[in-house]
Biopython code that builds the backbone (N, CA, C, O; Angstrom):
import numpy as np
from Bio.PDB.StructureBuilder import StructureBuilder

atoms = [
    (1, "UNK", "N", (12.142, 18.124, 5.613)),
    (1, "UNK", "CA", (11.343, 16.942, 5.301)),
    (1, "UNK", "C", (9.858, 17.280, 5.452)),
    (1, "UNK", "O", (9.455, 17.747, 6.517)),
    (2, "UNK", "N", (9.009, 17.056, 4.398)),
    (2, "UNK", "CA", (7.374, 17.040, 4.350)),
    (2, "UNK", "C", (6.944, 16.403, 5.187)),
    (2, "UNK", "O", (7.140, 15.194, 5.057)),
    (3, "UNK", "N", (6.138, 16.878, 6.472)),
    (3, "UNK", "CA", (5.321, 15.494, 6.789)),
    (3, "UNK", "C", (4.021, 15.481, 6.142)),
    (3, "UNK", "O", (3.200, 16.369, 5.910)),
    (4, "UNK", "N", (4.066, 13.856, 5.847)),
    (4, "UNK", "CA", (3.164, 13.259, 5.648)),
    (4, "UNK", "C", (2.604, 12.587, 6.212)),
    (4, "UNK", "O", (2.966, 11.545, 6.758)),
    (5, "UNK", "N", (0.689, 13.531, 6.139)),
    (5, "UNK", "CA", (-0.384, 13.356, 7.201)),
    (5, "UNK", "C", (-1.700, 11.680, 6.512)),
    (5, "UNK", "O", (-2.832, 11.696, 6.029)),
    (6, "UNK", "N", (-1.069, 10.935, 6.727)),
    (6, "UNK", "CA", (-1.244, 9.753, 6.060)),
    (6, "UNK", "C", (-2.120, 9.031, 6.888)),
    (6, "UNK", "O", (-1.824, 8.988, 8.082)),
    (7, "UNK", "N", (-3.205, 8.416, 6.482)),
    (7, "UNK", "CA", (-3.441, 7.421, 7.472)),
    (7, "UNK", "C", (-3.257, 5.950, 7.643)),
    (7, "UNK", "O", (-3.625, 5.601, 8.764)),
    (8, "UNK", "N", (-3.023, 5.435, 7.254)),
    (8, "UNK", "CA", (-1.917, 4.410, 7.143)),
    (8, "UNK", "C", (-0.443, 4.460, 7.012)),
    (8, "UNK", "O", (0.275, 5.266, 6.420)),
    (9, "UNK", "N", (-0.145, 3.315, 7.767)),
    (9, "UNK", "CA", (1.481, 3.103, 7.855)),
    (9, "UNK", "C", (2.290, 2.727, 6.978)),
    (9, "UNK", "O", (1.892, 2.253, 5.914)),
    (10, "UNK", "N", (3.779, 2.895, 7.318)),
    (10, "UNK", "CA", (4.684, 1.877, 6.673)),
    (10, "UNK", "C", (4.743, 0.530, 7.298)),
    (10, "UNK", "O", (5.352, 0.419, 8.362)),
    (11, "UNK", "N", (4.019, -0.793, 6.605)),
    (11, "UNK", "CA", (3.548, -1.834, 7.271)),
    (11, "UNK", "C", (2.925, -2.292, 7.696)),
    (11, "UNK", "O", (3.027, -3.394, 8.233)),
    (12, "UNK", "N", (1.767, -1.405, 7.591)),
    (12, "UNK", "CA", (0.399, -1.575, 7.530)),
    (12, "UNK", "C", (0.217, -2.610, 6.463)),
    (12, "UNK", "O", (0.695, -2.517, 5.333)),
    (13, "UNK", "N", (-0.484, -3.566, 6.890)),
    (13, "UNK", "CA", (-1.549, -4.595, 6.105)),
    (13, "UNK", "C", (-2.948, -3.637, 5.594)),
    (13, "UNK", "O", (-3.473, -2.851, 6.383)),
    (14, "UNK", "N", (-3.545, -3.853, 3.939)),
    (14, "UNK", "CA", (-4.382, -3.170, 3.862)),
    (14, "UNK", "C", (-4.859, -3.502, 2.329)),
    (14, "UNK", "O", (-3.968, -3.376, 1.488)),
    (15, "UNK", "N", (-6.089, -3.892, 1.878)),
    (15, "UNK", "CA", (-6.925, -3.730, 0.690)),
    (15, "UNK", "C", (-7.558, -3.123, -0.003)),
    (15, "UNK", "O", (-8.382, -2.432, 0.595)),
    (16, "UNK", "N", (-7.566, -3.071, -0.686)),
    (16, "UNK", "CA", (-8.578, -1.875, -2.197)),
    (16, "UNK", "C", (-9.685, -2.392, -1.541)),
    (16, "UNK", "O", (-10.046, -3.467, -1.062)),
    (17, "UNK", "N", (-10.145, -1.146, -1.697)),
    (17, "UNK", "CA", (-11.968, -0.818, -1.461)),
    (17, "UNK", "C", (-12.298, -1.281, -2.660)),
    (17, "UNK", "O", (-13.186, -2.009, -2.215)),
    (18, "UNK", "N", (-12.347, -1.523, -4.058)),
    (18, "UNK", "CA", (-12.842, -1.795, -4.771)),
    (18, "UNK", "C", (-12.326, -3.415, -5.638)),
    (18, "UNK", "O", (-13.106, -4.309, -5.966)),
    (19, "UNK", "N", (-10.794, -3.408, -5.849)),
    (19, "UNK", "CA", (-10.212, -4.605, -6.218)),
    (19, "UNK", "C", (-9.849, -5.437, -5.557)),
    (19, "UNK", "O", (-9.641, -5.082, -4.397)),
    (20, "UNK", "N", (-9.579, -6.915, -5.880)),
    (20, "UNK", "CA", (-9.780, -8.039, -5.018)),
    (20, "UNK", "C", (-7.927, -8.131, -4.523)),
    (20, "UNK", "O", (-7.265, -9.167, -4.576)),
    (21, "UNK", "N", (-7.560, -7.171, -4.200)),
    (21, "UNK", "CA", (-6.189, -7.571, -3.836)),
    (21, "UNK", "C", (-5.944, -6.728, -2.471)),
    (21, "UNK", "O", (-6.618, -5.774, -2.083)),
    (22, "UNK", "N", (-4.496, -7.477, -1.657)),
    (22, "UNK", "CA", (-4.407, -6.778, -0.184)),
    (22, "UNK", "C", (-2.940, -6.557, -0.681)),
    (22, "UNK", "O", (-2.571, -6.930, -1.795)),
    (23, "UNK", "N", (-1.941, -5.782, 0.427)),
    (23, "UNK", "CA", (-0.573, -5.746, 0.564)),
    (23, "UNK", "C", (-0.233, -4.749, 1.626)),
    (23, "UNK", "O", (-1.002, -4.031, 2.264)),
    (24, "UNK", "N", (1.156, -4.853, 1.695)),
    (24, "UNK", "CA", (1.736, -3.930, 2.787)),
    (24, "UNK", "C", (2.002, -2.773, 2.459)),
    (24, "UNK", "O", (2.264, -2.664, 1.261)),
    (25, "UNK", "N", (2.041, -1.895, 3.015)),
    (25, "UNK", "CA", (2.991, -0.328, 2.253)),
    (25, "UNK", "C", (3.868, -0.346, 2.885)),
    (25, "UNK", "O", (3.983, -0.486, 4.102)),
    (26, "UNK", "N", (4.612, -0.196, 2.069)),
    (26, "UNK", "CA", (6.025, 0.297, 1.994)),
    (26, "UNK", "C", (7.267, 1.682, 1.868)),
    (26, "UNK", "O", (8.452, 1.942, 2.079)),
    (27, "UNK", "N", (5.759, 2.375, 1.282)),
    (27, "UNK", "CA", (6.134, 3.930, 1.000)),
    (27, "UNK", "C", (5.039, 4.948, 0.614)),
    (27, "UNK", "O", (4.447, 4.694, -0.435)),
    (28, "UNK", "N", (4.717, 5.921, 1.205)),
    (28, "UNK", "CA", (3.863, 7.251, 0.656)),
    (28, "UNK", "C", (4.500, 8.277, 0.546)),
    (28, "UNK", "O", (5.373, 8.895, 1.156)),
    (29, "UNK", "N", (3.607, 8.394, -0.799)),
    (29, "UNK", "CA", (4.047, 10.029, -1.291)),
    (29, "UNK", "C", (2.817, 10.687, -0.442)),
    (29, "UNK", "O", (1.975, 9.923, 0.029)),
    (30, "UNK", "N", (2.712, 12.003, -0.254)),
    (30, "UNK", "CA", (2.123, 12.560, 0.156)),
    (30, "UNK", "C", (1.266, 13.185, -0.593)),
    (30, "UNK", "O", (0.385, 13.903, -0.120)),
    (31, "UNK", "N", (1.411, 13.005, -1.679)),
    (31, "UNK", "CA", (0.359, 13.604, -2.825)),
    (31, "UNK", "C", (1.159, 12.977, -4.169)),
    (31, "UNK", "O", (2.351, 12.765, -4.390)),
    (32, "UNK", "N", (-0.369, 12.735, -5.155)),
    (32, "UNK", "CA", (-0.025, 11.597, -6.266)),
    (32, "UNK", "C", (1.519, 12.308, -6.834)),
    (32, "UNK", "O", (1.755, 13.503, -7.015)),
    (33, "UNK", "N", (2.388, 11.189, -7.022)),
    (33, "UNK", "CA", (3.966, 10.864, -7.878)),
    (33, "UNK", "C", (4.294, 10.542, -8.607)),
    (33, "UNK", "O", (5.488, 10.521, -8.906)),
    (34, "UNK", "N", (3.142, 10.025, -9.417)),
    (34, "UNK", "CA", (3.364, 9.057, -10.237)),
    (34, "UNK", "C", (3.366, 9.948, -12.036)),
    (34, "UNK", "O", (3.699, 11.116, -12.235)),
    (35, "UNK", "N", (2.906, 8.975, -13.057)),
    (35, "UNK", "CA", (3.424, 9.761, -14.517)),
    (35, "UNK", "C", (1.871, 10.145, -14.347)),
    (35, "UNK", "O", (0.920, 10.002, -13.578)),
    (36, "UNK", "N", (2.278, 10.786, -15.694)),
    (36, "UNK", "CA", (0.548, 11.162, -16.393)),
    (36, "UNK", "C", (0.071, 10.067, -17.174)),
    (36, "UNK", "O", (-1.151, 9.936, -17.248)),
    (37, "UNK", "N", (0.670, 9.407, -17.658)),
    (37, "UNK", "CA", (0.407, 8.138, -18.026)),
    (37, "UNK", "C", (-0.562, 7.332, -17.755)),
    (37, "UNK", "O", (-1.591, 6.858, -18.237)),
    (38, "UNK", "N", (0.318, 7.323, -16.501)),
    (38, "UNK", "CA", (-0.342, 6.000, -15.352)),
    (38, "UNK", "C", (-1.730, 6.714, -15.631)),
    (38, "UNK", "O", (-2.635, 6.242, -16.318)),
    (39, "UNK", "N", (-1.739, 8.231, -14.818)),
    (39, "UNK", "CA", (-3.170, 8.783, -14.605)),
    (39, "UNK", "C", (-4.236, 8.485, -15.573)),
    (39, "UNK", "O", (-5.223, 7.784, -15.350)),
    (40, "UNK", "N", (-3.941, 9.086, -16.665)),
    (40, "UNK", "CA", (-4.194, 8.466, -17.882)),
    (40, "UNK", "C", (-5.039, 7.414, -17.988)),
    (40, "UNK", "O", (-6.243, 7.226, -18.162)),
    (41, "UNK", "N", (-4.202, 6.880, -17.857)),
    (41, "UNK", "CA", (-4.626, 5.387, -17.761)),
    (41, "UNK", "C", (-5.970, 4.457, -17.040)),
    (41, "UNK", "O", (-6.533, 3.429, -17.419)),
    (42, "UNK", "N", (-6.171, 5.338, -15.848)),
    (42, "UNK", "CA", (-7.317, 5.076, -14.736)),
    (42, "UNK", "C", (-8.275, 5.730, -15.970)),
    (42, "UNK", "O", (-7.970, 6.668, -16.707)),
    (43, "UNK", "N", (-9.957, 4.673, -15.964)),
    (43, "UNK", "CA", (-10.718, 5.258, -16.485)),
    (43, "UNK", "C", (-11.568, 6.546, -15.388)),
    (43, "UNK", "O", (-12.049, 6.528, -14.255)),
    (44, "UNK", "N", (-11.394, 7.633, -16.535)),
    (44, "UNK", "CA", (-12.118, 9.310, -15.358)),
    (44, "UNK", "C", (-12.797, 9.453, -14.781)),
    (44, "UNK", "O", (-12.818, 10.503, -14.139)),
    (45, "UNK", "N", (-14.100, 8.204, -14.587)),
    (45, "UNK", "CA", (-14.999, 7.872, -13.616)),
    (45, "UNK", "C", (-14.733, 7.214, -12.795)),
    (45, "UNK", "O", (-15.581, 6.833, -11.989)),
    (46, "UNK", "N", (-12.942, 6.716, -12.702)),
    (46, "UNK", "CA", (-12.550, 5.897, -11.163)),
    (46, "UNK", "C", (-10.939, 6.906, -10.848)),
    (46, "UNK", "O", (-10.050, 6.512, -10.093)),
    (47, "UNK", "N", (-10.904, 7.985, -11.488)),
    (47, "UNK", "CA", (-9.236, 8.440, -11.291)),
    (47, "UNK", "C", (-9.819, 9.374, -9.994)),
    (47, "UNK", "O", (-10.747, 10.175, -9.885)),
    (48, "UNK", "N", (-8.650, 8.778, -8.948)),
    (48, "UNK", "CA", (-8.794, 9.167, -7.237)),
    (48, "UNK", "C", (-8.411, 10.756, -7.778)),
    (48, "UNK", "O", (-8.301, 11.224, -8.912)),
    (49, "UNK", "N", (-8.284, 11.274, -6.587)),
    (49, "UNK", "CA", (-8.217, 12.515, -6.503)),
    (49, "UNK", "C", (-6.564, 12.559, -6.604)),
    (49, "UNK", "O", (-6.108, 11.484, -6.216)),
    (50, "UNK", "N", (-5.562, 13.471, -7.002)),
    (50, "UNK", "CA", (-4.271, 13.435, -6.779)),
    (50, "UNK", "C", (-3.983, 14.136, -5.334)),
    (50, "UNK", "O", (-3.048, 13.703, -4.661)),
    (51, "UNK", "N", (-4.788, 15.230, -4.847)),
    (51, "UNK", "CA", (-4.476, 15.342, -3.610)),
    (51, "UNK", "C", (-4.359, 14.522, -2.336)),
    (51, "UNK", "O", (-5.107, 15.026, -1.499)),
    (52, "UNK", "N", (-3.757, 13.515, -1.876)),
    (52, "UNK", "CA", (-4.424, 12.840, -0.799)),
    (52, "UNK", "C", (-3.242, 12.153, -1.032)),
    (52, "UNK", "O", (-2.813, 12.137, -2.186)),
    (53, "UNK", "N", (-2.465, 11.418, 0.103)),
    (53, "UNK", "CA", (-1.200, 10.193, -0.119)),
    (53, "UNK", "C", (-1.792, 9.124, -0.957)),
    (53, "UNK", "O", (-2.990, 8.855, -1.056)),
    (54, "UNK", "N", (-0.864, 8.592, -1.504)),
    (54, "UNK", "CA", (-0.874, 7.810, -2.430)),
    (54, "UNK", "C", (0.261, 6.719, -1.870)),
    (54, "UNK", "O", (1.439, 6.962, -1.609)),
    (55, "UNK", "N", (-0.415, 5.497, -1.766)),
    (55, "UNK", "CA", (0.759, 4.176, -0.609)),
    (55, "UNK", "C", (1.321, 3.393, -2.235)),
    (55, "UNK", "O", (0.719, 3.102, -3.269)),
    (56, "UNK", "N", (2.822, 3.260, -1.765)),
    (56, "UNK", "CA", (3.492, 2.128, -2.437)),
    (56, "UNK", "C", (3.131, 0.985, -2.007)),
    (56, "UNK", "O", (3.032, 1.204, -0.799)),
    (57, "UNK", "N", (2.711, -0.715, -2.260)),
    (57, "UNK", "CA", (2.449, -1.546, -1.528)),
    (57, "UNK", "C", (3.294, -2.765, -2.080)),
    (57, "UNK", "O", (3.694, -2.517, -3.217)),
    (58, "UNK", "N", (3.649, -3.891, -1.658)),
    (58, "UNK", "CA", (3.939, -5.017, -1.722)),
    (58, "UNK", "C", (2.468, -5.712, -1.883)),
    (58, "UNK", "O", (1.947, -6.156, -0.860)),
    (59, "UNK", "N", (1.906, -5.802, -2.901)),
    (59, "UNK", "CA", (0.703, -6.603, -2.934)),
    (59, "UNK", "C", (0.736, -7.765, -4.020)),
    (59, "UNK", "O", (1.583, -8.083, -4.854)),
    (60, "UNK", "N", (-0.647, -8.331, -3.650)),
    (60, "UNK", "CA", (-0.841, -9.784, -3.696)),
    (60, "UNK", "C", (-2.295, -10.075, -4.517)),
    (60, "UNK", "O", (-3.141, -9.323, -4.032)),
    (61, "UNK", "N", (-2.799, -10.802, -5.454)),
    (61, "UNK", "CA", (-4.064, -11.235, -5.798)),
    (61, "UNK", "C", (-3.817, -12.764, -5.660)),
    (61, "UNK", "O", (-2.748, -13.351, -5.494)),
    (62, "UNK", "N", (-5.446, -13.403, -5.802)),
    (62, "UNK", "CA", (-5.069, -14.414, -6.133)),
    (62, "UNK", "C", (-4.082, -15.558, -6.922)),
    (62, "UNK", "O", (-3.821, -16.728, -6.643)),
    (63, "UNK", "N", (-3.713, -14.784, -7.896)),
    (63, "UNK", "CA", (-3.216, -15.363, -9.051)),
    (63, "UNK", "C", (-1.581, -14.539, -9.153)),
    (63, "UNK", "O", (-1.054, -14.682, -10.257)),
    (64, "UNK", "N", (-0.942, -13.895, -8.346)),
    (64, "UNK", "CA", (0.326, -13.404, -8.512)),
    (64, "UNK", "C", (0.731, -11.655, -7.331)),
    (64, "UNK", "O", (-0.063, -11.063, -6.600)),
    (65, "UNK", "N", (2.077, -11.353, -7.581)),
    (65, "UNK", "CA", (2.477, -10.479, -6.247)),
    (65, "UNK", "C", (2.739, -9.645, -7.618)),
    (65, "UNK", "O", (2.834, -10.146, -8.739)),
    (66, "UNK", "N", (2.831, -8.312, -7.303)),
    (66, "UNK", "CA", (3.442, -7.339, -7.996)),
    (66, "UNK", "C", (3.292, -5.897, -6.451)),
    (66, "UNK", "O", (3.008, -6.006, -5.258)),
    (67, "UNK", "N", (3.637, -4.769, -7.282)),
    (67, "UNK", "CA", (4.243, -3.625, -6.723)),
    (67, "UNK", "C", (2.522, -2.610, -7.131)),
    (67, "UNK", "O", (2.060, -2.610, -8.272)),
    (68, "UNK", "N", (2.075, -2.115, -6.359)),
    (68, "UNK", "CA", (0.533, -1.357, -6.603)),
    (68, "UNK", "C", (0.896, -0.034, -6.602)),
    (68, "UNK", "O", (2.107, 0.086, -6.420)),
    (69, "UNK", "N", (0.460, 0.742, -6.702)),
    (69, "UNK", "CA", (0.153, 2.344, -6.456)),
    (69, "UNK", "C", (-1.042, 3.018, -6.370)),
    (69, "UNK", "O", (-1.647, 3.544, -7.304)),
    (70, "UNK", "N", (-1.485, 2.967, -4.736)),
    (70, "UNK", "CA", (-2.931, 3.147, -4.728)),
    (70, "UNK", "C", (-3.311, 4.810, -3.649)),
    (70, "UNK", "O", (-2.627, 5.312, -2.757)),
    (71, "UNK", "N", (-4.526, 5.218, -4.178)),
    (71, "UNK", "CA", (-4.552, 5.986, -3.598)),
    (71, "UNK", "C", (-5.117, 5.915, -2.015)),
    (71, "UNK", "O", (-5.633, 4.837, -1.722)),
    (72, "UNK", "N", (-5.071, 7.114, -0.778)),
    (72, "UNK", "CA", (-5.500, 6.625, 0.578)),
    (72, "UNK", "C", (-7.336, 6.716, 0.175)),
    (72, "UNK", "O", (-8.041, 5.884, 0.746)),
    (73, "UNK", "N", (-7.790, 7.378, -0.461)),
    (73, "UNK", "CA", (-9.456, 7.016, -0.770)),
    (73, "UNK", "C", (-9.888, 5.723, -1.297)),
    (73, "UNK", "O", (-11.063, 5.642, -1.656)),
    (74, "UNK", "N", (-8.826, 4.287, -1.443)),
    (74, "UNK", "CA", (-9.358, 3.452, -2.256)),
    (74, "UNK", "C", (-8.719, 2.506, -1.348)),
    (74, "UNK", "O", (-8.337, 1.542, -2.011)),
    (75, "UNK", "N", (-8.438, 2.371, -0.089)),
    (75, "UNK", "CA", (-7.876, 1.148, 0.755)),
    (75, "UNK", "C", (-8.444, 1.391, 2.044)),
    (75, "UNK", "O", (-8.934, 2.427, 2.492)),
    (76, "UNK", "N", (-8.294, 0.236, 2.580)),
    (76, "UNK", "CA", (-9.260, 0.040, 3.620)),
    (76, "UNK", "C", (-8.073, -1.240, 4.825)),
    (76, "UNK", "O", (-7.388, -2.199, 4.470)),
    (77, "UNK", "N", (-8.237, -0.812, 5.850)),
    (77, "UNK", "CA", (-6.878, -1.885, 6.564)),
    (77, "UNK", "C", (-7.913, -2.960, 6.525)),
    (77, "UNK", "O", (-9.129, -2.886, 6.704)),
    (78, "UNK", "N", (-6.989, -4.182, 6.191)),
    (78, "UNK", "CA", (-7.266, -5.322, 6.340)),
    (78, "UNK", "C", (-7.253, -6.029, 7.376)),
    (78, "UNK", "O", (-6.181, -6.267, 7.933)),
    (79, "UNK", "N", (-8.553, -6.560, 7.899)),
    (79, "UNK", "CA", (-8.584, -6.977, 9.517)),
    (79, "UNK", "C", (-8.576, -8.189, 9.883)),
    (79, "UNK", "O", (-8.809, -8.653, 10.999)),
    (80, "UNK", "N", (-8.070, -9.151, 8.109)),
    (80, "UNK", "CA", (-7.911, -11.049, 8.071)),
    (80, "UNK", "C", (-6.777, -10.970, 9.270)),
    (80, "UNK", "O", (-7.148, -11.848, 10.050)),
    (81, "UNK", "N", (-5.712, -10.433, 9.756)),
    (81, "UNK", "CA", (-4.625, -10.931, 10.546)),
    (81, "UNK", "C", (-3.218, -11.780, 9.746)),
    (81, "UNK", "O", (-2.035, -11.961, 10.033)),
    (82, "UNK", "N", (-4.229, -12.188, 8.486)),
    (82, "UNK", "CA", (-3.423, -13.649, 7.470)),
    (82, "UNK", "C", (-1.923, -12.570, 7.297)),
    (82, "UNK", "O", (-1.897, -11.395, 7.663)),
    (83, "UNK", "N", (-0.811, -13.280, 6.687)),
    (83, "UNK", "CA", (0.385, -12.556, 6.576)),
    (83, "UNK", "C", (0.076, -12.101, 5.047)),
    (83, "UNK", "O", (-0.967, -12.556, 4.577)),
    (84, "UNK", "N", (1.159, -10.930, 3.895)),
    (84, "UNK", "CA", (1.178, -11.115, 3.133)),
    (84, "UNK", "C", (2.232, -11.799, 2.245)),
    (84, "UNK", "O", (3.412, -11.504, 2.436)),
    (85, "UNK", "N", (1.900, -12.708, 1.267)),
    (85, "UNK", "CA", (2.932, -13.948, 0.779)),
    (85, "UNK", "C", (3.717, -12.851, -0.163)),
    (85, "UNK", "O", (3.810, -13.484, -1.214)),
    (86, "UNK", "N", (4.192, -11.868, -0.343)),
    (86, "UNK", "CA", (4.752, -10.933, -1.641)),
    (86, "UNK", "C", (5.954, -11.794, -1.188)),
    (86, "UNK", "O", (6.158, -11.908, 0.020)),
    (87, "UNK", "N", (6.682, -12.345, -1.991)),
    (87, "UNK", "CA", (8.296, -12.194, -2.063)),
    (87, "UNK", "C", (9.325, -11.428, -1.234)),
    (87, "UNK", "O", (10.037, -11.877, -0.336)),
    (88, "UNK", "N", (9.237, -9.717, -1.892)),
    (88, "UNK", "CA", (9.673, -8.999, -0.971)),
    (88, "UNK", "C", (9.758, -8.422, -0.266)),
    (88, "UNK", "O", (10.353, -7.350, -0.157)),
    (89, "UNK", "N", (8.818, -9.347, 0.812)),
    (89, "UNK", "CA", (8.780, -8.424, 1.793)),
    (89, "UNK", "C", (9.704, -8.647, 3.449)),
    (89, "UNK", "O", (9.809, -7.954, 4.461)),
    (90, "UNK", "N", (10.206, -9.909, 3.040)),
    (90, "UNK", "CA", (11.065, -10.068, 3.839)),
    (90, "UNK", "C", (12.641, -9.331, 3.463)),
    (90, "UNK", "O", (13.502, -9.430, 4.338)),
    (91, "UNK", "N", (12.977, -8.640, 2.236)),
    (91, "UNK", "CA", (14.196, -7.665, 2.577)),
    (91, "UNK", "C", (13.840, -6.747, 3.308)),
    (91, "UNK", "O", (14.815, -6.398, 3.973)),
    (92, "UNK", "N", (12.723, -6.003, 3.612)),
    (92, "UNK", "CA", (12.175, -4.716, 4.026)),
    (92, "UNK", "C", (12.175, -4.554, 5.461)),
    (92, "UNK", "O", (12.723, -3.783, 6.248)),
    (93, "UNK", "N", (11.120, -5.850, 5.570)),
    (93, "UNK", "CA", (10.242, -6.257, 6.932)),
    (93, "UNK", "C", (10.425, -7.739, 7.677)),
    (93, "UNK", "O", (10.767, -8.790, 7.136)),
    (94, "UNK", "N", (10.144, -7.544, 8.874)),
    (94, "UNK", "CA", (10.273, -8.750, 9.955)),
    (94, "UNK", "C", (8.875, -9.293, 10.281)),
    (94, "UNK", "O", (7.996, -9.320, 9.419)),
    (95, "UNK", "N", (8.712, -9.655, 11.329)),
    (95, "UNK", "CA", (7.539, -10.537, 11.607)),
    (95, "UNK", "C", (6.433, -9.531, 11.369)),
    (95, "UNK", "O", (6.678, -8.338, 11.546)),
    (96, "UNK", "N", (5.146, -9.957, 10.953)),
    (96, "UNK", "CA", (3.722, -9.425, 11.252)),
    (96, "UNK", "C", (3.208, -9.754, 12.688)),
    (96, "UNK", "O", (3.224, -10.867, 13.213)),
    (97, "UNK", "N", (2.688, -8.431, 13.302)),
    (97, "UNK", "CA", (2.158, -8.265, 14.745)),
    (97, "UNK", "C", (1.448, -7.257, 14.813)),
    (97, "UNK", "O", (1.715, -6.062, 14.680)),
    (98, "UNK", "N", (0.130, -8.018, 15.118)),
    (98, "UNK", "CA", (-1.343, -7.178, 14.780)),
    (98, "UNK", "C", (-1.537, -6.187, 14.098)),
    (98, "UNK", "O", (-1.904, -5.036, 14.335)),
    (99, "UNK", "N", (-1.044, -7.160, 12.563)),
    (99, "UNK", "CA", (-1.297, -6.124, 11.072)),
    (99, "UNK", "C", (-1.077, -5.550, 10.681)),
    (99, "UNK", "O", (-1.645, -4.859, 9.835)),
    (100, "UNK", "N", (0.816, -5.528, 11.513)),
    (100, "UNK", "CA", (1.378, -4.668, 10.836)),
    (100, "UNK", "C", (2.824, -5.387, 10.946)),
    (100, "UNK", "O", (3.311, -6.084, 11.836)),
    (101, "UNK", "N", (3.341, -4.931, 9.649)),
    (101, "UNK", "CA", (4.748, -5.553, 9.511)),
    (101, "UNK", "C", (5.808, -4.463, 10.329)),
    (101, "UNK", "O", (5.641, -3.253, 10.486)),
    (102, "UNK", "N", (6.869, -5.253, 10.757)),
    (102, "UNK", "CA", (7.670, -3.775, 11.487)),
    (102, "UNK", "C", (9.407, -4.244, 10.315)),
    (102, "UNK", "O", (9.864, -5.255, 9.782)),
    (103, "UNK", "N", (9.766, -2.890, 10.439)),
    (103, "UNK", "CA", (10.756, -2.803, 9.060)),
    (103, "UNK", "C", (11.488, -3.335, 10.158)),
    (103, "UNK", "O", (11.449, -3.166, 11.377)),
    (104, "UNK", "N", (12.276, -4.139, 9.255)),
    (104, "UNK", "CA", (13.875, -5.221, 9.593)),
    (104, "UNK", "C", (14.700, -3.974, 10.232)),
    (104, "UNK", "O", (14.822, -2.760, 10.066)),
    (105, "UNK", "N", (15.329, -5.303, 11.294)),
    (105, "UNK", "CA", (16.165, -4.413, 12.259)),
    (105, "UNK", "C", (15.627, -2.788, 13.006)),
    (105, "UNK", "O", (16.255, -1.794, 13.370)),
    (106, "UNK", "N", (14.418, -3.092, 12.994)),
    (106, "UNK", "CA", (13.831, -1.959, 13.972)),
    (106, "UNK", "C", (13.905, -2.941, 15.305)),
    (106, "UNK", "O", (13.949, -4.168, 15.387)),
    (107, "UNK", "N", (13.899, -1.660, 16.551)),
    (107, "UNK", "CA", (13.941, -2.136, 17.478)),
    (107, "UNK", "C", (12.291, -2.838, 18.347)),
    (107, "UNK", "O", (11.212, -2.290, 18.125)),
    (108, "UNK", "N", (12.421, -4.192, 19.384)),
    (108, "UNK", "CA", (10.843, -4.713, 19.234)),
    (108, "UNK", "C", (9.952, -3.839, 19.830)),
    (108, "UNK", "O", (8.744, -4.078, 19.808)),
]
sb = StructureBuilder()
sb.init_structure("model")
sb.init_model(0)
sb.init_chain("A")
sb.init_seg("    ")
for serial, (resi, resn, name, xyz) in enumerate(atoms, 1):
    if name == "N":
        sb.init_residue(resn, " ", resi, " ")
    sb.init_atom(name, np.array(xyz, "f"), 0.0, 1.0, " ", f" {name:<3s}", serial, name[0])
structure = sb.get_structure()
C-alpha cells in the first residue's frame, strides 16, 4: 500500500481557495487519477500541478451537492464549524466533531 503524504483527511471539512464551494473528503489519490479529459478541460492558466494528492469530496455550493475533484494546492480547511448538507454523507460518515467527520462505525 502507497502512503499517502496528504495534508488533509478523510473527513476533513474543507474549501477551494478559489471557488465558492466547501465539502468533506472522502478519498485521495496521491497523485492526479483522473482522465485527460477532465485535465483538459481546466483552463492552462488554472490546471494544478498533477503531482500533489488530489481529494475526492462530498461537496456543496449554494445552489446544489455534487462529487468534486480537487487538487491539495487549491483547498484550504474550513474553519465555519457549520456541518456539510451533501446527501451522502451520512452512508460514509457519523457526527461532525471539530471539522471533521469520523467514518460510520469507527470507534469514538
Amino acid at each position: 500500500m502507497t502512503e499517502v503524504r496528504a495534508k488533509f483527511a478523510i473527513g476533513q471539512v474543507v474549501r477551494h481557495r478559489i471557488h465558492p464551494f466547501r465539502g468533506v473528503i472522502f478519498d485521495v489519490d496521491p497523485e492526479f487519477a483522473n482522465t485527460d479529459e477532465w485535465w483538459e478541460a481546466i483552463p492552462k492558466d488554472h490546471r494544478p500541478r498533477k503531482d500533489q494528492p488530489f481529494y475526492h469530496l462530498f461537496a456543496e455550493n449554494e445552489t446544489s451537492y455534487y462529487v468534486a475533484y480537487v487538487s491539495e494546492q487549491n483547498l484550504l480547511p474550513d474553519e465555519t464549524g457549520e456541518p456539510v448538507e451533501h446527501p451522502d454523507i451520512g452512508e460514509m460518515f457519523d457526527v461532525l466533531e471539530n471539522g471533521r467527520y469520523r467514518l460510520a462505525g469507527s470507534p469514538h
